[in-house]
C-alpha positions in Angstrom: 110.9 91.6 110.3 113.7 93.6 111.7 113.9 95.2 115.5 113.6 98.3 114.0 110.1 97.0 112.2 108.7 96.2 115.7 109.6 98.7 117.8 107.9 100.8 114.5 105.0 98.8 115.1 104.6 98.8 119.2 105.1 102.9 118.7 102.1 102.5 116.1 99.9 100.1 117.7 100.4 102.2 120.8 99.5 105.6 119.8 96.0 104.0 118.1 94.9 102.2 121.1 95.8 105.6 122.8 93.6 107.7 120.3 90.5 105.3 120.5 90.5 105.0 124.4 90.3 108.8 124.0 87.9 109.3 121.2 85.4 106.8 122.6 86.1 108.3 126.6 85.3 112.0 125.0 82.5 111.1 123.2 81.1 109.5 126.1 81.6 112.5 128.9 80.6 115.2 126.7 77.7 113.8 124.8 76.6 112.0 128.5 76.3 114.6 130.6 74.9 117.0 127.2 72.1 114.1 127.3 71.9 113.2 131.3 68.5 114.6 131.6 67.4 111.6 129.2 69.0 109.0 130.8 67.7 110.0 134.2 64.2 110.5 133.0 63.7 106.4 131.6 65.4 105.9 135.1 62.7 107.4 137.0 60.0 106.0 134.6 61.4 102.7 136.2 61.7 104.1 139.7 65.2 103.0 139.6 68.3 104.4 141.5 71.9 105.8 140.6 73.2 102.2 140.3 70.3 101.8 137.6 71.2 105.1 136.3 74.8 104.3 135.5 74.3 101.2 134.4 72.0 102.5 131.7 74.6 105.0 131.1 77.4 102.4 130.9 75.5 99.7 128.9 74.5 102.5 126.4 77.9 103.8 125.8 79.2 100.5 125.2 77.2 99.6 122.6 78.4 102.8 121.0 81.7 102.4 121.6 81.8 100.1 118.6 79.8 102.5 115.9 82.4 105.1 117.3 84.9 103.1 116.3 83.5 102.4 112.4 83.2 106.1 112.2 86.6 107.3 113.6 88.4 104.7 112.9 90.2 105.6 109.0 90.7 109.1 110.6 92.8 107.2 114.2 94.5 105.5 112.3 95.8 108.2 109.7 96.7 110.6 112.4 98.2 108.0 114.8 100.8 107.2 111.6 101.4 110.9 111.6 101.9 111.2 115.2 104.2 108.1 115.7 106.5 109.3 112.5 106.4 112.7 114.0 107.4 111.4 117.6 110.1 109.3 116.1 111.7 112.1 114.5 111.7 114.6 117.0 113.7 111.6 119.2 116.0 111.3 116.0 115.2 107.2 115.8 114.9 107.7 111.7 118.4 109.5 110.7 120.1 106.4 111.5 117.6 103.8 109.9 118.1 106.5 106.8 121.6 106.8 106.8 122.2 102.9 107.0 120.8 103.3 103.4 116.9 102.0 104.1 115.3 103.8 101.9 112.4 106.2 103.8 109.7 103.9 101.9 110.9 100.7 103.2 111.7 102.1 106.7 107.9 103.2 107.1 106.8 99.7 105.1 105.3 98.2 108.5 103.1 101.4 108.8 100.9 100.1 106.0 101.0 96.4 106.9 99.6 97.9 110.3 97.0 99.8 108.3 95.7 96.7 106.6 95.2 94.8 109.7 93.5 97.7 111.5 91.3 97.8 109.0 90.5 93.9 108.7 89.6 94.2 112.7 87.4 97.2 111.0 86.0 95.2 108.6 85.1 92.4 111.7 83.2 95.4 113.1 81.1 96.2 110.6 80.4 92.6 109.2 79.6 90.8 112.5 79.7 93.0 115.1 77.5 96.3 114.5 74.7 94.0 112.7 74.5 92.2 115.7 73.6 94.8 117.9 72.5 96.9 115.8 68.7 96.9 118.0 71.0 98.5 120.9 71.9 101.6 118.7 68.8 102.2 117.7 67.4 104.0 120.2 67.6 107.7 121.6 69.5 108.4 124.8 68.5 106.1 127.7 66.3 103.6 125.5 67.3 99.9 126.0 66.7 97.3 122.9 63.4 96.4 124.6 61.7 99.9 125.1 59.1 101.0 122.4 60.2 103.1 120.0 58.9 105.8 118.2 57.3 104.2 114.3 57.3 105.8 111.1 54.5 105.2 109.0 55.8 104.2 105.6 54.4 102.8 102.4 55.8 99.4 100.6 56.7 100.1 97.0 56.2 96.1 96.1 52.6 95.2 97.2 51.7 99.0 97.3 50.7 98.5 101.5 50.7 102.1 103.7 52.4 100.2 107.0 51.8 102.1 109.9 51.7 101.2 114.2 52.1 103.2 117.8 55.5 101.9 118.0 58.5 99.1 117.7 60.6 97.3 120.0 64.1 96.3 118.0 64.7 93.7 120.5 62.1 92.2 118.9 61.8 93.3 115.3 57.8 93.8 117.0 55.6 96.4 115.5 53.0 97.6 118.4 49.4 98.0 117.0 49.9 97.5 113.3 47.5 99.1 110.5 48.0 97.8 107.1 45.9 99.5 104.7 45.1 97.6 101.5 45.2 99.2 98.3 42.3 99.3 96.3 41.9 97.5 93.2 44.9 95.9 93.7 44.9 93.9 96.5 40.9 94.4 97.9 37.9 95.4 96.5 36.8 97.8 98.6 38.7 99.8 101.1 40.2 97.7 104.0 42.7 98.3 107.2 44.4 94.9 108.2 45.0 95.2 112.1 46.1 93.0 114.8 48.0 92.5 118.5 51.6 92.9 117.0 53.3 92.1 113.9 56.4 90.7 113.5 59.3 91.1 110.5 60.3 87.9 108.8 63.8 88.4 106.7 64.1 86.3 103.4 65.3 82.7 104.2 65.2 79.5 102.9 61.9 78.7 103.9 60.5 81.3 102.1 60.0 85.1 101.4 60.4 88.6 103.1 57.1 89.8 104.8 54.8 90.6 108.3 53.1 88.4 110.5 50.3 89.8 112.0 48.5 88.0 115.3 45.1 88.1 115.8 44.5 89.2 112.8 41.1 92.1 112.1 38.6 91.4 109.8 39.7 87.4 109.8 41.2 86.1 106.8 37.9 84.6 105.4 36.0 88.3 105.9 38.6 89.8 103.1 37.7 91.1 100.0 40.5 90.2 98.7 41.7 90.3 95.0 43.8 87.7 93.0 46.7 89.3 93.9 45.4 89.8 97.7 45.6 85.9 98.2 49.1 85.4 97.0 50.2 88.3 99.3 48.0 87.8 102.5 48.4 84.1 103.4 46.7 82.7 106.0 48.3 80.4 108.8 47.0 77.1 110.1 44.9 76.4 112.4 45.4 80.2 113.5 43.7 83.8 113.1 47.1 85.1 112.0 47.8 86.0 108.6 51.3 86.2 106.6 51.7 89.7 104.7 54.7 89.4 102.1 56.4 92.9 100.9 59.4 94.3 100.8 59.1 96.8 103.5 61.8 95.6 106.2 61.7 96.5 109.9 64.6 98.6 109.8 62.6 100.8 107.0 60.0 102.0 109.9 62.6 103.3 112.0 65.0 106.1 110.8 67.8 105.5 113.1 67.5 101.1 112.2 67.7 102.2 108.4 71.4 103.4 109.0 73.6 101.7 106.5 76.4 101.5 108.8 74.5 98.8 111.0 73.8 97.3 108.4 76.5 94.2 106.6 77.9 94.6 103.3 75.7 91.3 102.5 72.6 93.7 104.1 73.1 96.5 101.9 73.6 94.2 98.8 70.0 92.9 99.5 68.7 96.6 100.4 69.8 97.1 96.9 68.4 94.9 95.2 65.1 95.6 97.0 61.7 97.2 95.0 61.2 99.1 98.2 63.5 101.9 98.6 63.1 105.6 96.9 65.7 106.7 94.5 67.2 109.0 97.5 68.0 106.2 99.5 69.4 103.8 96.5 71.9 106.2 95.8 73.1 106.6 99.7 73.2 102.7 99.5 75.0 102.4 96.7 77.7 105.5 98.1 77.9 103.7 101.2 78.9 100.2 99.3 81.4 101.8 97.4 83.0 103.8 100.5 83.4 100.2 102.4 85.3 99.1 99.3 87.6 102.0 99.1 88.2 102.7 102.9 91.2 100.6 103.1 92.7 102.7 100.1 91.9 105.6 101.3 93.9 105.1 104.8 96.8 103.9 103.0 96.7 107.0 100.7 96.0 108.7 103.4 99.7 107.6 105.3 101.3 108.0 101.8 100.3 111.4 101.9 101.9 111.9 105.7 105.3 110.2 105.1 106.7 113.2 102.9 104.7 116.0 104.6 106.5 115.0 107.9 109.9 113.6 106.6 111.0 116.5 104.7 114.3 116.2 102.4 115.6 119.7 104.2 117.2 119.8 107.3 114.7 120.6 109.9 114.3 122.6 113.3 111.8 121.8 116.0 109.6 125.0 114.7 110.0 123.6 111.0 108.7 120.0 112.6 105.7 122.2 114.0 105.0 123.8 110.6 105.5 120.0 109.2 103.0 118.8 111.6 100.4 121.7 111.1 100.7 121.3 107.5 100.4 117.2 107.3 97.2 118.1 109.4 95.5 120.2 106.8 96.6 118.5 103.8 94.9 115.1 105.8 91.6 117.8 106.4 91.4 119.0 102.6 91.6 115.2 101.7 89.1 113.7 103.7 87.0 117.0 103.0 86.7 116.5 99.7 86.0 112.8 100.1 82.9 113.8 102.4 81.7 116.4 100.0 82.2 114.2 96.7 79.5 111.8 98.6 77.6 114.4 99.0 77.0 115.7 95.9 76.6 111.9 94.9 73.7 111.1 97.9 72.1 114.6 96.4 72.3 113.0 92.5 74.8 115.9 91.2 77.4 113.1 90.8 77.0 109.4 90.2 77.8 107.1 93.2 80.9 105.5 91.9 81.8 109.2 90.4 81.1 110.5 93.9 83.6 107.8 95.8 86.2 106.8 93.6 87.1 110.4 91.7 88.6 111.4 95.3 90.4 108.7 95.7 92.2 108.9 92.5 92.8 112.4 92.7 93.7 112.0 96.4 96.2 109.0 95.1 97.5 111.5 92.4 98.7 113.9 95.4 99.8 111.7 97.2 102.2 110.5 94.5 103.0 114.4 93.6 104.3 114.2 97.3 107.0 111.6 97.1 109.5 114.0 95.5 110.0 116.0 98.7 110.4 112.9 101.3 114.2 112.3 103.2 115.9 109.3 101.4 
């Protein structure tokens, strides 16, 4: 790696660490004081002070901090690339890098090994870090991962279960006052709503399948009319009155803002997948979102492929013409990404198949960004 390499690199590194302290301290002051009358309400329903109130504020924006990340991040670090090329060449530090006879390719080379490792820390983000607290950004403004949450009723494709409650505390995976209501012939012989204290969502493991229990269960387990296919879903426990429901419905499923894909690992949406209990709608946004994981590092690297000739133009250039360069770079970047967004949406609304909808754009965006290499400096 030469000097020139590094200082290339500190000027990128720089300017992205610049952007995301801004994005992430923007986002924060505008959509905190659009939303202060929330956060000062759950304040006062605590009887707390202003210490309480910005604490709630600050522990709230943190967690965000790291979804704001996954969502800005591809664009950061496209436009940073833009803006340390652009800087460079208003200062004239590439003319004499170009006329040792480096070509303009090589000289930008450590641009795209930044890329990649931007986007590894991304991929750390999204892996192991928003699944993690993924019950902190589940909430409206001012909620904390142990309020209750609002629940929305939903039905279980698998064992054909409506699943509905007053409420759910992520913190937990809890669901407040639960209402199960059998399906009839299926699962009972007559008509039948299984409730209970809480219920509580058990993931597939090892030790066996996906499913609810409920504590303290209503009618008892021995009180049941229950079918053939009743006993091998409801399970009773030992020696208690709680029961074991098995069906696909997850916790995340009663809860719009939990059902996000992007809290969710690619390992989590793999399983979501594969899942009887999802509607067609919502396979085909998984499926989009699986594919746009895979082809986000492309697209960023297309994406600085693109800005190298749009700002390193073979003619001579004024400051004016570097302005024009710079405005220019900037909508070619917006018509991109544009059509990227709108491709997935006409592949979320069925229009286009999923792997139509993610990787025709970034073929056709890779095909541009090759049609541009004939007007770059050498």
């Amino acid at each position: 790696m030469t000097t020139f390499d590094r200082y290339l690199l500190s000027r990128y590194f720089h300017v992205v660490f610049v952007f995301c302290i801004a994005t992430i301290g923007l986002f924060a002051v505008v959509d905190g004081f659009t939303n202060l009358d929330a956060f000062q309400h759950k304040v006062d329903e605590q009887n707390g002070g202003s210490l309480a109130l910005f604490f709630r504020i600050g522990q709230y924006y943190l967690f965000q901090s790291a979804l704001i990340l996954d969502t800005a991040g591809p664009t950061v670090m496209v436009i940073s690339a833009m803006s340390a090329l652009a800087l460079m060449l208003r200062h004239g530090e590439i003319h004499p890098v170009l006329a040792a006879g480096v070509p303009t390719y090589r000289a930008t080379f450590p641009l795209a090994g930044a890329m990649i490792g931007v986007n590894l820390l991304l991929a750390v983000n999204q892996e192991l870090i928003l699944p993690n607290i993924a019950h902190h950004l589940q909430g409206r403004h001012g909620d904390l991962a142990d309020d209750t949450q609002n629940a929305e009723p939903q039905y279980d494709y698998k064992s054909k279960i409506f699943v509905s409650g007053s409420g759910i505390v992520p913190a937990e995976q809890r669901l407040k006052d639960p209402e199960f209501l059998l399906p009839t012939p299926l699962l009972a012989s007559s008509f039948v709503v299984l409730k209970g204290d809480a219920a509580y969502y058990l993931p597939p493991s090892a030790m066996g399948p996906a499913g609810w229990v409920l504590e303290n269960a209503t009618p008892r387990f021995e009180d049941l009319p229950l079918t053939e296919a009743g006993r091998r879903t409801i399970i009773p426990q030992p020696d208690s009155p709680d029961v074991f429901v098995h069906m696909g419905l997850s916790f995340d499923q009663l809860n719009r803002q939990a059902a996000n894909p992007r809290l969710v690992s690619t390992a989590g949406l793999i399983r979501k997948l594969q899942q009887p209990s999802s509607t067609q709608l919502s396979r085909r946004r998984l499926e989009i979102k699986l594919h746009e994981r895979l082809t986000r590092p492309l697209l960023t690297l297309i994406g600085l492929y693109t800005v190298i000739p749009l700002i390193i133009r073979r003619e001579r250039m004024s400051v004016m013409q570097q302005v024009t360069n710079i405005a220019a770079c900037a909508g070619a970047l917006g018509l991109v990404f544009a059509g990227v967004m709108g491709a997935q949406m006409l592949g979320e609304s069925g229009i286009l198949r999923p792997e139509q909808a993610v990787w025709g754009p970034l073929v056709a965006a890779g095909g541009f960004a090759g049609w541009l290499s004939g007007v770059v400096r050498t």
